[in-house]
C-alpha positions as CSV (number, residue, x, y, z in Angstrom):
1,X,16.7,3.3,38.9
2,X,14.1,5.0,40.7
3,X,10.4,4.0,39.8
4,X,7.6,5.8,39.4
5,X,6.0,3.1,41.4
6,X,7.2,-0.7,42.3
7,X,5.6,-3.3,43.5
8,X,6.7,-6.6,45.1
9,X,5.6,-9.8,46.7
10,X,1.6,-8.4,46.2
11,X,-0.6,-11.3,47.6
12,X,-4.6,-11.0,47.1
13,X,-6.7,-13.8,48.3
14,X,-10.7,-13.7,47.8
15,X,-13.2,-16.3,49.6
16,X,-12.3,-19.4,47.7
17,X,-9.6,-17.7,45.0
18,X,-6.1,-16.8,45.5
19,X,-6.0,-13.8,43.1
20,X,-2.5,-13.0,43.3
21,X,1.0,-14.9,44.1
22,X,4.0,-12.8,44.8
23,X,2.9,-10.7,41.8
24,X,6.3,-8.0,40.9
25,X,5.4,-4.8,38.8
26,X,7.2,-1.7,37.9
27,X,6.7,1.3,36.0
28,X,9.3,4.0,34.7
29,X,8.5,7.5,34.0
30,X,7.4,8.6,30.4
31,X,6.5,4.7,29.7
32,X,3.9,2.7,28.6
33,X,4.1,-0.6,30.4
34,X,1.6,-3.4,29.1
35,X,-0.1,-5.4,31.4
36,X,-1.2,-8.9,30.3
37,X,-2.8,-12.1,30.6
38,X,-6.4,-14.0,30.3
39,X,-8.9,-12.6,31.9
40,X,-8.6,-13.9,35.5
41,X,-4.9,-13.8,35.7
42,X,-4.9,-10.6,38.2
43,X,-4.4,-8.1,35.8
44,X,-7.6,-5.9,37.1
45,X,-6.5,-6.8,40.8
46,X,-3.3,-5.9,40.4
47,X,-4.3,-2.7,39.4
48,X,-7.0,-1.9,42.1
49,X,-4.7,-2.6,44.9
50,X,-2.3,0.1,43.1
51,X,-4.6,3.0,42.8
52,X,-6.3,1.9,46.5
53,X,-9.1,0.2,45.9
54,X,-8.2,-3.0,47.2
55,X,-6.0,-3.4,50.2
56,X,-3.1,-6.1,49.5
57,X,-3.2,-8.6,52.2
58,X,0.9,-8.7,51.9
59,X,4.0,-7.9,49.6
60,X,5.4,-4.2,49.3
61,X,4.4,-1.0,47.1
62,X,6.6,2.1,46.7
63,X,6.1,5.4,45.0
64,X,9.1,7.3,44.1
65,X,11.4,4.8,46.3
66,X,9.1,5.6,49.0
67,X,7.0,2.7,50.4
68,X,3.1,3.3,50.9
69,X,-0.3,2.1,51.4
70,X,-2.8,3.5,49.9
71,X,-5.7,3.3,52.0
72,X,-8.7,4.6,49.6
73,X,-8.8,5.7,45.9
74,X,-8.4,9.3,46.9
75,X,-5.1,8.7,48.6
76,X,-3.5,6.9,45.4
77,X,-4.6,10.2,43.8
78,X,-3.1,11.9,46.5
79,X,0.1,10.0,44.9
80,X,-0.9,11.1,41.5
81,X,-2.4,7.9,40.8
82,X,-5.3,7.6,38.5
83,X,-7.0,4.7,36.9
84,X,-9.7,4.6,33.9
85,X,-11.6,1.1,34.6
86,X,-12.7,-1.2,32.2
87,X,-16.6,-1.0,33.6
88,X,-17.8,2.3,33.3
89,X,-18.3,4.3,36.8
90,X,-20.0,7.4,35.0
91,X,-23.7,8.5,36.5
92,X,-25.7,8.5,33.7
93,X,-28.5,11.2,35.1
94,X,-25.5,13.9,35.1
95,X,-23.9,16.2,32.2
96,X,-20.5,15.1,31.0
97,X,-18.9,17.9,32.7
98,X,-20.9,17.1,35.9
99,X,-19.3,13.8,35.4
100,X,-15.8,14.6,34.6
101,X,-15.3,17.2,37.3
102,X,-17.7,15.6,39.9
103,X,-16.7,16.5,43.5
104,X,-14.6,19.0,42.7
105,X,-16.8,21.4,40.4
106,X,-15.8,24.8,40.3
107,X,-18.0,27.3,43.2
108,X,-19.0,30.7,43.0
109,X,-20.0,32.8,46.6
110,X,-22.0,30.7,49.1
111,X,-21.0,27.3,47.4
112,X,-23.3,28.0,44.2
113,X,-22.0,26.0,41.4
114,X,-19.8,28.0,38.6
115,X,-21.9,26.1,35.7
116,X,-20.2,28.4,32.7
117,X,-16.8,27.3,34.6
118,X,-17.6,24.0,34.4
119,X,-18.0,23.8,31.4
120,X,-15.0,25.4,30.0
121,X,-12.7,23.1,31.9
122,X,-14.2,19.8,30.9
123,X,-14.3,21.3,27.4
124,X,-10.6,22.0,27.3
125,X,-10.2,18.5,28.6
126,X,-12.2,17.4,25.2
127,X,-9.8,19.5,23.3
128,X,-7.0,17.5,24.4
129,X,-8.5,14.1,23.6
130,X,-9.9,15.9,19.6
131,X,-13.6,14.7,21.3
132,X,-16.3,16.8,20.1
133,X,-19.0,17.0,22.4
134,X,-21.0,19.4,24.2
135,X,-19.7,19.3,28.3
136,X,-23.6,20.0,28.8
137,X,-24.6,16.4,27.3
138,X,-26.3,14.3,29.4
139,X,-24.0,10.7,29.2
140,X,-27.3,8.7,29.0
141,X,-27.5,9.9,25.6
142,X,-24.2,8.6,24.9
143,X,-22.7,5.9,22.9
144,X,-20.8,3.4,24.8
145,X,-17.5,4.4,23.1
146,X,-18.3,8.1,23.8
147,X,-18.9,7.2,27.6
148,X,-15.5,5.7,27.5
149,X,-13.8,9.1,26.1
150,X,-16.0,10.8,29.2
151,X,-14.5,8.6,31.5
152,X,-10.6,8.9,29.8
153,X,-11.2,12.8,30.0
154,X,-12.4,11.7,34.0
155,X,-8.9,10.5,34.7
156,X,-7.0,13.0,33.0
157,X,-8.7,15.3,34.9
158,X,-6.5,14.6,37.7
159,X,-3.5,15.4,36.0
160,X,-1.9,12.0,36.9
161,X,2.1,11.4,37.0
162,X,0.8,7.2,36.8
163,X,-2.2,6.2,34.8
164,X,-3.8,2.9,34.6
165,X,-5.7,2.0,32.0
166,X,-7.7,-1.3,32.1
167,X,-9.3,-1.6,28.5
168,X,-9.4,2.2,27.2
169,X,-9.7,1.3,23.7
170,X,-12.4,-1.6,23.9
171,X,-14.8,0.3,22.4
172,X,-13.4,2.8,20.3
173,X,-12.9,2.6,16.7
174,X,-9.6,2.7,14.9
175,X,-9.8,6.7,14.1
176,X,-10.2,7.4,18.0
177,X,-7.9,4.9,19.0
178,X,-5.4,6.9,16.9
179,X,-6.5,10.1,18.8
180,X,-6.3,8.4,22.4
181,X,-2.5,7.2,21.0
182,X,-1.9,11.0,20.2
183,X,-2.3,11.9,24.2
184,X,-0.9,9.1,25.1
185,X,2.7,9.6,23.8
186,X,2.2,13.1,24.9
187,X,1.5,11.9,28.2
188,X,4.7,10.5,27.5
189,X,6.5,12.9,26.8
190,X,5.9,14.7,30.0
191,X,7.2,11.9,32.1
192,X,3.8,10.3,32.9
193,X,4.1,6.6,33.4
194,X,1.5,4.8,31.7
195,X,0.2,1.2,32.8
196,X,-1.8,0.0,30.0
197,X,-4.5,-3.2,30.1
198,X,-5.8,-4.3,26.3
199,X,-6.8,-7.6,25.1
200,X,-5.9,-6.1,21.5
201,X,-2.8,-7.9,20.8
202,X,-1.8,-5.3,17.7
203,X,-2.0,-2.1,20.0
204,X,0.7,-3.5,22.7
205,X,3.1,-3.4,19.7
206,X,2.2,0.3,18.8
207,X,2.2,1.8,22.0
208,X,3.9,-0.3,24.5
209,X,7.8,-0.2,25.8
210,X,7.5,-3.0,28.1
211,X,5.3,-6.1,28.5
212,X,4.6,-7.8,32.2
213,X,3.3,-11.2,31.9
214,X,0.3,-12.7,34.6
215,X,-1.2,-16.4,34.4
216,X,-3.5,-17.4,37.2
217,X,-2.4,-14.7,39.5
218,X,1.1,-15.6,39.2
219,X,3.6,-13.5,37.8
220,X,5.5,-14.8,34.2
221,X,8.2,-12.4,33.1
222,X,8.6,-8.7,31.3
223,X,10.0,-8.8,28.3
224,X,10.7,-5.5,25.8
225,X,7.9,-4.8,23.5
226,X,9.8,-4.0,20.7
227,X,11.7,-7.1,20.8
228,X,9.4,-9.8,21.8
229,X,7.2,-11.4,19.0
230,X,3.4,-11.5,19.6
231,X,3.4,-15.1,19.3
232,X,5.7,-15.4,21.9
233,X,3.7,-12.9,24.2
234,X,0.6,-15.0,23.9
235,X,2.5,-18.5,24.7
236,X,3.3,-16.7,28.0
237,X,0.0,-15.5,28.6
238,X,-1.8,-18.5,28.2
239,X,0.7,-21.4,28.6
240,X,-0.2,-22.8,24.9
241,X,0.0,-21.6,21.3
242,X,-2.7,-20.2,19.6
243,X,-3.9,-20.3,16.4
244,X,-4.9,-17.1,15.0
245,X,-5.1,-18.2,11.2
246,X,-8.7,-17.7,9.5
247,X,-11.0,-20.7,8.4
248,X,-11.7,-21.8,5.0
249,X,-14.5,-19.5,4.7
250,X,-17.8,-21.9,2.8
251,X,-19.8,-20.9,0.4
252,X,-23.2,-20.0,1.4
253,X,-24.5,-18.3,-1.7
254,X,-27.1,-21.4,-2.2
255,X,-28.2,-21.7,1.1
256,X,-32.0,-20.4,2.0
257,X,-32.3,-16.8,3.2
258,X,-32.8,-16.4,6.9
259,X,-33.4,-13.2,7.6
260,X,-34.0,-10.1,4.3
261,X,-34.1,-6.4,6.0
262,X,-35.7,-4.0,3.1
263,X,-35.7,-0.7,3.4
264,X,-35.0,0.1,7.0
265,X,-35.4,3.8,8.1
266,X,-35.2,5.0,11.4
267,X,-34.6,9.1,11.6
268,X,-31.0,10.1,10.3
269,X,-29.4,7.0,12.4
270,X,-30.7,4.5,9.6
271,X,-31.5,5.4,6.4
272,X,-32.6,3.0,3.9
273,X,-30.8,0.1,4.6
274,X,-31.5,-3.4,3.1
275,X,-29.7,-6.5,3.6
276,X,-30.3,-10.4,3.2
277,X,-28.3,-13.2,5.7
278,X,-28.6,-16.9,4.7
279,X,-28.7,-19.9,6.7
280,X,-25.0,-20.9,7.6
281,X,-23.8,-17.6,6.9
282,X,-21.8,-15.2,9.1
283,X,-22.7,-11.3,7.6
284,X,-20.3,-8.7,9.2
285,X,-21.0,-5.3,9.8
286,X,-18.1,-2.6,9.4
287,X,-18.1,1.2,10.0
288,X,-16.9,4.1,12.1
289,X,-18.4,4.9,15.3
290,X,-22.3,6.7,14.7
291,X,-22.7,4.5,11.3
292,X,-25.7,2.9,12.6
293,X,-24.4,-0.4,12.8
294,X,-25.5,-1.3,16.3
295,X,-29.1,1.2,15.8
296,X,-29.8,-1.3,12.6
297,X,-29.4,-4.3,15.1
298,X,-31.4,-3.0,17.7
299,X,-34.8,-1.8,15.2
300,X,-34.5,-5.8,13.9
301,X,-34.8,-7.1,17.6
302,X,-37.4,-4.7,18.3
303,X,-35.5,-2.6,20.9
304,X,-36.0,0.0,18.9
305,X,-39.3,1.3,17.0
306,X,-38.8,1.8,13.3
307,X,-40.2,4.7,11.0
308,X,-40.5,2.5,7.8
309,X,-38.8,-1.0,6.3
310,X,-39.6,-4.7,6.3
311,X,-38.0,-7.8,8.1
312,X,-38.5,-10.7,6.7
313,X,-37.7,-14.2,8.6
314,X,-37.2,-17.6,6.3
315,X,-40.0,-15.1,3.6
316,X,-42.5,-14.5,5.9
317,X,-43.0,-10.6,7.1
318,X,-42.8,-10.5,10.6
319,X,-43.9,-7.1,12.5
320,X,-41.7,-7.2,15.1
321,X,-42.1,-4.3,17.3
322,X,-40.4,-5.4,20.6
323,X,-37.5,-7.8,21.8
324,X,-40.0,-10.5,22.9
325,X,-42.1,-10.2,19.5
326,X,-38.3,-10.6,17.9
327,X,-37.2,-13.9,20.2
328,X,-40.8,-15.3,18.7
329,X,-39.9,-14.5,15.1
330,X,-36.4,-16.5,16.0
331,X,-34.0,-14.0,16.6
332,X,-31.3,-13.3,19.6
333,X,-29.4,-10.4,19.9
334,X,-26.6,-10.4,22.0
335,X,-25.7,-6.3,23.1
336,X,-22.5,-4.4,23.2
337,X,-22.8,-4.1,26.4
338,X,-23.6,-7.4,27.7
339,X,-23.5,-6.9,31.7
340,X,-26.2,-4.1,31.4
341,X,-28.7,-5.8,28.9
342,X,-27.6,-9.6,28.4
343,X,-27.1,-10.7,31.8
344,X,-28.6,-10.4,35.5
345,X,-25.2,-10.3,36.8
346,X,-26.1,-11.3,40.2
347,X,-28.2,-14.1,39.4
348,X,-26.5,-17.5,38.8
349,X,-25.2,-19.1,35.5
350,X,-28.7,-21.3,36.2
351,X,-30.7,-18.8,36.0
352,X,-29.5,-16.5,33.4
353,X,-29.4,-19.7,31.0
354,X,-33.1,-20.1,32.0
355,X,-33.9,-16.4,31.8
356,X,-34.8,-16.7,28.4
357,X,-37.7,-19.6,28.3
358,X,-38.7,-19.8,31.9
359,X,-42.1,-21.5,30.4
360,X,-40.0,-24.8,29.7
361,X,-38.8,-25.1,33.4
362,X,-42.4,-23.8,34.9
363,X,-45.3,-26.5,36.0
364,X,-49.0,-25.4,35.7
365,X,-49.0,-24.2,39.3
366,X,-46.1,-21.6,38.2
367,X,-43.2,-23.4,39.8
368,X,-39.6,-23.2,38.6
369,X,-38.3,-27.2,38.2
370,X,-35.4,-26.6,39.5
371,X,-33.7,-30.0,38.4
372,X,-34.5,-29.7,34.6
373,X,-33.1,-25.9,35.0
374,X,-29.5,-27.5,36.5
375,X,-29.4,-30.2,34.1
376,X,-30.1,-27.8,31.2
377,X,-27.3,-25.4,32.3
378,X,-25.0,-28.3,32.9
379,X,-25.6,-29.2,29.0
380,X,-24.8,-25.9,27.8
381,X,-21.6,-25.2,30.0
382,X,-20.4,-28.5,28.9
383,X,-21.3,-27.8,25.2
384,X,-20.1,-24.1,25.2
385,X,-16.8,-24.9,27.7
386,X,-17.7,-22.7,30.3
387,X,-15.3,-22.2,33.6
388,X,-17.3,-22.2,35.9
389,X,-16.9,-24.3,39.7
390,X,-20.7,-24.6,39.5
391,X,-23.9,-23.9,37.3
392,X,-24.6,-21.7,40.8
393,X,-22.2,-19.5,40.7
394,X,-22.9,-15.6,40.2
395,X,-22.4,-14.8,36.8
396,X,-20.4,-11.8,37.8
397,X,-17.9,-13.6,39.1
398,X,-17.3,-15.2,35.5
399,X,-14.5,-13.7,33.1
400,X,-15.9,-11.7,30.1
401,X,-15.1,-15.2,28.1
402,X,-17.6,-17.3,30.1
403,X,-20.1,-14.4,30.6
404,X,-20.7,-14.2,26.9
405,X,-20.9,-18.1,26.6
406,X,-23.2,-17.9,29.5
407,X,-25.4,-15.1,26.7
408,X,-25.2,-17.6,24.1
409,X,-26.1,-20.5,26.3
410,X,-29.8,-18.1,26.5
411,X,-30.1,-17.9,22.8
412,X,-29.2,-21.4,22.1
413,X,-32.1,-23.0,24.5
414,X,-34.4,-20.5,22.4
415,X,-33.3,-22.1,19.6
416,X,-33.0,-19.0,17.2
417,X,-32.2,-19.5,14.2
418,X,-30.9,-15.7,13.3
419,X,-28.0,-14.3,16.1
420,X,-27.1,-11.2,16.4
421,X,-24.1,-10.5,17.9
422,X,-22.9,-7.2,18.4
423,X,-19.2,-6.4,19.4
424,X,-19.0,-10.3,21.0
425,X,-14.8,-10.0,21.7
426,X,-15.6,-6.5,23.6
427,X,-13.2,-6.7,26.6
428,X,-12.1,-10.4,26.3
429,X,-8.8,-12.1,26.3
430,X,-6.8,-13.7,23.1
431,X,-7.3,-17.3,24.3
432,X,-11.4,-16.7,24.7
433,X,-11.8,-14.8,21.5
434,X,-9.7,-17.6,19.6
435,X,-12.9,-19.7,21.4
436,X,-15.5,-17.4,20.8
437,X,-14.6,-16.9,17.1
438,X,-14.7,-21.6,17.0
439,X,-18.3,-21.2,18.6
440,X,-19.5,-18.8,15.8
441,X,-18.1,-20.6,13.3
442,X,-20.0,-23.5,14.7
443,X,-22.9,-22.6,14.8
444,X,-22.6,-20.8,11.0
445,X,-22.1,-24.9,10.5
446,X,-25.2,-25.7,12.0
447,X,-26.8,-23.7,9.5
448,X,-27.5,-20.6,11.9
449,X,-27.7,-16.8,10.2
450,X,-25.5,-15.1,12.1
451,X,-24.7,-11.1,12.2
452,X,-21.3,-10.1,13.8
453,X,-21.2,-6.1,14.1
454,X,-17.1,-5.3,15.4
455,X,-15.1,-2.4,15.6
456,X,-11.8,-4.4,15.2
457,X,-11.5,-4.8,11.2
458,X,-9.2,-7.7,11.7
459,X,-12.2,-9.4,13.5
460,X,-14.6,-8.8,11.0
461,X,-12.4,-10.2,8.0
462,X,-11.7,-13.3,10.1
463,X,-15.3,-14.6,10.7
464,X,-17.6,-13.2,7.9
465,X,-18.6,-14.7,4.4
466,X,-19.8,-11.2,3.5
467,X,-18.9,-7.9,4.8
468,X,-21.9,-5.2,4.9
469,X,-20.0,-1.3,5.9
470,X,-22.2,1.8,6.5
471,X,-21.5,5.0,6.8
472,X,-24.0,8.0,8.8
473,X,-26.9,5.6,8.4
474,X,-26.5,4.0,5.2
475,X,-25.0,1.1,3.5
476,X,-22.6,1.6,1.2
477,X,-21.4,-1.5,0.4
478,X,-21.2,-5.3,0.7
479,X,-17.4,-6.9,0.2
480,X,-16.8,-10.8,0.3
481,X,-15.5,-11.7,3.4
482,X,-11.8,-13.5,4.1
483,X,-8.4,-13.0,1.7
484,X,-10.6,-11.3,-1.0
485,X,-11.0,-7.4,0.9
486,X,-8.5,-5.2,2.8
487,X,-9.2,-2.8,5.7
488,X,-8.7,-0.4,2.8
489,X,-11.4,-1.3,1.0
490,X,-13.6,-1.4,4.5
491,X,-12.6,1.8,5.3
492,X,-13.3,3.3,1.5
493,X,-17.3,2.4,2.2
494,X,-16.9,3.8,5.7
495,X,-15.8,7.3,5.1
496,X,-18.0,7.5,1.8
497,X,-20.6,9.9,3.0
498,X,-24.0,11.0,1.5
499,X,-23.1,13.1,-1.6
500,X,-26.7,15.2,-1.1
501,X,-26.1,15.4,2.7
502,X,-22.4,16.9,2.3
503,X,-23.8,19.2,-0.5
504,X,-26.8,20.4,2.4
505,X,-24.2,20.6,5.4
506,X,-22.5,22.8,3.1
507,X,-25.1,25.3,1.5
508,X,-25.8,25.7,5.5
């Protein structure tokens, strides 16, 4: 057979890291081809060096039977390569059409740009994907799952025979991964070869022909998707089972209350919600994409101003009208999108730990004690199980694992008692999340009130005591958490809209 592209023998070494070891990969046209593995096996590499980023140091790639090198990204597109990357790469200052079509916008005479044009074509790129959104919306208005639909609608763009997609769905909810499936196997259909990265083990199943294998930059096998059992497709990603079967979930309904939210309005994005989380409890949030979920969390850390409602920390009322106002009242949020706002990515593990309370670690003359700051990181990487060669090394170098223990490490040497943690699993591997999910369970145990806002419905039902689901702003609902709910019943609350507002849409 001839491949769309094959590769073979790829070696990548970085200062200090051998990144790939005679890595084999080959795609088929009209297939989806998983790749997996940890985060850190090569996956992303892999990928980079096929669509020209990164220039392999040996090993051989062909397209069509025909060996090349890709020297740039715009010579893999020259290939009909295209890749949608897990880290955004849109320019937040521009339109979404600006962004989709940028470089190659369509010109009227003397170079003036064709705006109307434009906007058409990026539109009829929507179209294809069922987004609705205005090509003339600037993508800093965006939600980070609508920034990733921008960037999908990017690639396709191109009109790609091989697509690589490194994470499409990590932030999309179940109705738009459905959508994203829909041009997928239409993609398909018209002989484009798909290579597709998720950490969401239930998606490789729906979508994926074949599964490729990485651990530690070495390559583990390719085995048929239909055929191979997940369980078995974990063992060979990370060289050990995993257990994936939910805690006895404790009963909390005694406990204090940490944290009551009454009455919490903010515009048409929250309307009226009201809440309680107790000490040793883990309270999920559920709902579609624009519920409010993540605009709920943001007005109780104070990122956010509020038009009316109370918060209320261990009974007292607390006005908490910014983020340092909230880490005073006890509280730690932990973002979506933790490399923008929960880490200084090119600081060190040290300092990011430190970020948080640099008063602790500062003398009266205003200078950092460095020693206490490196024995306090050491504690936490030891507690938390960080990989990390040092508590020196640049947090972006981390996987997504260890950069969100390297958050939580923050909060903890706060010592907040309420966490907020919103989409914590975004973007990391099965073996980390079956960590991440131990380390919020632990510290439910050690009588924390934790909040866990997730798209992934299976995540939600794991962790949380009690499940809270909104809908356009509200809250509709509370279900117990574990054995006792269904995603059907999560996703009754989160399509039950506002009676009153329908009624109004409709009169209009």
């Amino acid at each position: 057979m001839t491949y769309l592209v094959e590769m073979t023998g790829i070696e990548k070494r970085f200062p200090g890291v051998h990144a790939l070891k005679a890595v084999q990969f080959n795609l088929r046209p009209g297939e989806v081809h998983a790749l997996m593995g940890e985060n850190g096996a090569g996956k992303s590499t892999l990928m980079k060096i096929m669509s020209g980023i990164y220039a392999r140091d040996s090993g051989e790639m062909f397209v069509d039977g025909k060996q090349v090198t890709p020297d740039g990204p715009r010579a893999a597109q020259d290939l009909g390569i295209g890749i949608i990357h897990q880290e955004l790469s849109l320019m937040n200052d521009l339109t979404a059409a600006q962004n989709v079509l940028i470089g190659r916008e369509p010109r009227r005479s003397f170079g003036r740009l064709d705006e109307p044009a434009l906007n058409k074509k990026t539109a009829e790129i929507f179209a294809s994907l069922n987004l609705a959104m205005d090509p003339r919306t600037p993508v800093s208005t965006q939600t980070i799952a609508r920034q990733q639909l921008i960037e999908i609608a990017k690639a396709l763009s191109y009109n790609p025979r091989v697509l690589i997609m490194d994470e499409p769905t990590a932030a999309l909810n179940d109705a738009e991964i459905t959508e994203l499936f829909k041009v997928i196997r239409k993609l398909k259909a018209d002989g484009v070869g798909i290579v597709y990265i998720s950490h969401r083990m239930d998606e490789i199943k729906r979508i994926a022909d074949r599964v490729t294998i990485l651990r530690d930059g070495a390559y583990i096998d390719t085995v048929d998707a239909a055929d191979t059992p997940l369980s078995r497709i974990i063992q060979l990603m990370v060289g050990r089972e995993v257990t994936q079967s939910a805690p006895t979930i404790p009963d909390t309904s005694q406990s204090p209350v940490a944290l009551e939210v009454r009455n919490l309005s903010r515009g048409k994005e929250v309307r009226d919600v009201s809440f309680d989380v107790r000490q040793g409890e883990i309270l999920g949030f559920a709902g579609l994409m624009g519920a409010g979920r993540t605009e709920v969390a943001r007005i109780i850390f104070g990122a956010d101003p509020r038009d009316a409602g109370e918060i209320i920390v261990h009974g007292q009322p607390v006005n908490i009208r910014t983020p340092h106002a909230a880490v005073e009242a006890g509280i730690g949020y932990l973002s979506e999108d933790r490399k923008h706002f929960g880490l200084a990515v090119d600081m060190t593990v040290r300092a990011n730990v430190a970020m948080a309370h640099l008063g602790q670690f500062t003398n009266r003359f205003g200078v950092l004690d460095e020693g206490a700051m490196k024995a306090t990181a050491i504690k936490y990487i030891d507690q938390l199980g960080v990989r990390t060669p040092s508590d020196m090394q640049d947090v972006r170098l981390l996987s997504g694992g260890n950069q969100q223990k390297v958050v939580i490490a923050k909060w903890l040497l706060r010592d907040c008692d309420v966490l907020i943690f919103d989409e914590p699993t975004r973007g990391i591997d099965i073996g980390a999340k079956s960590e991440i999910y131990a380390l919020l369970e632990d510290l439910a145990a050690q009588g924390r009130a934790i909040i866990v806002i997730s798209s992934e419905l299976p995540e939600v039902m794991r962790l949380s005591h009690r499940i809270a689901v909104m809908c356009e702003g509200r809250l509709t609902g509370i279900l117990p958490g574990g054995e006792a709910t269904t995603q059907e019943h999560i996703m009754e609350l989160a399509t039950q809209r506002d009676t009153a507002l329908v009624g109004a849409e409709d009169h209009l």
